[in-house]
C-alpha positions, -999 to 999 in steps of 0.1 A, spaced: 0 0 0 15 36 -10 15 66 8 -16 81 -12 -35 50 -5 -27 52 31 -36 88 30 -67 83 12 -78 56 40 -67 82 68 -87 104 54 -118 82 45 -113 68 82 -111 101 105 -134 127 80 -170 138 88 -198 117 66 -232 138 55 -264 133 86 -286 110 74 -321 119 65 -341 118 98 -366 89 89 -340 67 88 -323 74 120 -361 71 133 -368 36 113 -332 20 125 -344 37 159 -376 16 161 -361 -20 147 -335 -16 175 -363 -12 207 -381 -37 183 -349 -62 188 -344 -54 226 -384 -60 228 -390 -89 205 -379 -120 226 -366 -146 200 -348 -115 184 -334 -107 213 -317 -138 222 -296 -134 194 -284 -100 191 -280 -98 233 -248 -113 219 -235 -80 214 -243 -64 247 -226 -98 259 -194 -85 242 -195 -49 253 -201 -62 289 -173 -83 288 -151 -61 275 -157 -38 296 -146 -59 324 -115 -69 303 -107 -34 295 -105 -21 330 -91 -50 349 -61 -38 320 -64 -4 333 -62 -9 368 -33 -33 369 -50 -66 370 -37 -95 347 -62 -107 321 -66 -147 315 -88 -145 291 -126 -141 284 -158 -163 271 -188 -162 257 -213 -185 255 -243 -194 232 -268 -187 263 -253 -152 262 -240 -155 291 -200 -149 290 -168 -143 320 -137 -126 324 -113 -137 345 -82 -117 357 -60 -118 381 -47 -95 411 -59 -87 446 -91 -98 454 -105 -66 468 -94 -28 469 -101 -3 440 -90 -25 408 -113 -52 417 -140 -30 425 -140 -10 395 -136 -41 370 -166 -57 386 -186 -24 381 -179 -21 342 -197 -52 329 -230 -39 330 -223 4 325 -202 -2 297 -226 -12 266 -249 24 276 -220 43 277 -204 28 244 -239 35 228 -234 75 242 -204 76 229 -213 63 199 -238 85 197 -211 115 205 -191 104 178 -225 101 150 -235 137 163 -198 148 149 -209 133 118 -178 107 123 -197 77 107 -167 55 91 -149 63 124 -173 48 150 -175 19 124 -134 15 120 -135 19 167 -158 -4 165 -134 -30 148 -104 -19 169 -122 -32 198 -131 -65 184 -98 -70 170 -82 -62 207 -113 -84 221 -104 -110 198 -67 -121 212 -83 -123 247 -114 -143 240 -103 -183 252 -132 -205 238 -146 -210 200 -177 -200 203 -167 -163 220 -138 -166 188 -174 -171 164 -194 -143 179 -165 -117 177 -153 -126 141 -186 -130 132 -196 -96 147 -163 -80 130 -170 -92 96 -207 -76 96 -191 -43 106 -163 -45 85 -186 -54 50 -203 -27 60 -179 -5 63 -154 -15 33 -185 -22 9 -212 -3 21 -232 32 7 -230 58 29 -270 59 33 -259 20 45 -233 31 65 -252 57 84 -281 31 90 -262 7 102 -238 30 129 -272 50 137 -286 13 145 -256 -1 168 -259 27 183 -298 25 194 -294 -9 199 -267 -6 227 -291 27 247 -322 6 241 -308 -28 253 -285 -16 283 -315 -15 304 -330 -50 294 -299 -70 313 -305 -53 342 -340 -56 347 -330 -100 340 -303 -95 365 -327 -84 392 -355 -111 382 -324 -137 388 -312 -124 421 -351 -117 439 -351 -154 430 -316 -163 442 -306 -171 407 -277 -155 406 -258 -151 440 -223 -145 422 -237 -118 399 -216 -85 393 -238 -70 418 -236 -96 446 -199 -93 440 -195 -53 443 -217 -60 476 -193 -86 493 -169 -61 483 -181 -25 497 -207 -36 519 -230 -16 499 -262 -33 494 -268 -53 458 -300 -36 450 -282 -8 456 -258 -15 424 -287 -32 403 -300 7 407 -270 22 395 -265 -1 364 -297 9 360 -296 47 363 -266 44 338 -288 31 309 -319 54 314 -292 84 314 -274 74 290 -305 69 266 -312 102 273 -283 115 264 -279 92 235 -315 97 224 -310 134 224 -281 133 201 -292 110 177 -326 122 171 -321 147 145 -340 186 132 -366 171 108 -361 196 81 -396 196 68 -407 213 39 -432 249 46 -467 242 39 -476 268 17 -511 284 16 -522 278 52 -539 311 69 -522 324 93 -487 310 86 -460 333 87 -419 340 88 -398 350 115 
């Protein structure tokens, strides 16, 4: 590859991409709370709110000093990270914490980045943290849902239109505000029924003595806020055309 070509990419990579037209951010809008709603739909694409989660613990067990061993996912959705370190303090606290804020805030700041107009870019991010995901993940079916995640993005991306583009960023993005909140509301069915005693929850309680419920309402606060926020930068100005003719109408 020469320089121009690499140039060309750069450029194509990190530039600004046109706003979609506004009924299509609302129609990818309403198929992604259709998918979070829609219960054999949602089995399969909680898949990628499996990833984000996970990586989210991976990626901040990195940060604080922890050593990764590895992470899986599994076809029931459900996946683990393990790492290693001390088993309380700060790092521990914090990489239990991330599983279930990280897929709202990824959606915000995917949003963030689709406000900028920086379509290609959040599509190209998106692969960058696949690719990293990939060396960590230890089973073949987690290797199955990340490549097979990676190689929707990346056709999209490579061979896409830019109205297919837009669609498809505008959706990943609704899809992670819309379904953040979905895993928690299952996560607090589980533990009223003593499903789930070693939950992320359950853990940050043995660890801070602050109650479970307690962090189920934070993970939860996380995704209504961050749809919010989300929700308010995606939605776009509907530039609809005047109405000529009507009485009364007039300029300002």
């Amino acid at each position: 590859m020469d320089d121009i070509s690499i140039t060309d990419l750069w450029d194509r990579v990190t530039g600004t991409q046109p706003d979609p037209p506004w009924w299509l951010v609302a129609l990818v809008g309403l198929v992604a709370l259709g998918a979070v709603l829609h219960g054999p739909t949602w089995r399969v694409a909680r898949n990628t709110v499996t990833i984000a989660h996970e990586g989210g613990h991976a990626l901040v067990a990195l940060l604080t000093g922890r050593k990764l061993d590895g992470i899986k996912l599994h076809s029931d959705t459900s996946g683990v990270t393990v790492s290693r370190g001390k088993p309380h303090g700060p790092g521990m606290i914090f990489t239990a914490l991330a599983g279930y804020v990280t897929p709202p805030l990824l959606g915000l700041f995917f949003a963030l980045l689709l406000a900028a107009g920086r379509i290609t870019l959040m599509l190209w991010f998106s692969l960058a943290l696949l690719g990293a995901m990939l060396i960590m993940i230890r089973n073949a079916y987690g290797v199955l849902s990340v490549v097979a995640t990676g190689a929707i993005v990346f056709a999209v991306s490579w061979l896409g239109s830019a109205e297919v583009q837009a669609g498809f960023a505008y959706l990943a993005a609704w899809f992670l505000l819309f379904a953040a909140t979905r895993p928690v509301i299952e996560l607090q069915r589980m533990r009223s029924r003593h499903m789930a005693p070693s939950s992320d929850a359950d853990q940050l309680a043995h660890l801070t003595g602050v109650p479970g419920l307690a962090w189920v309402g934070l993970f939860g606060a996380t995704a209504l806020l961050a749809l919010l926020a989300g929700g308010a930068l995606l939605v776009p100005d509907a530039d609809l055309p005047d109405l000529p003719g009507l009485p009364g109408q007039a300029d300002f």
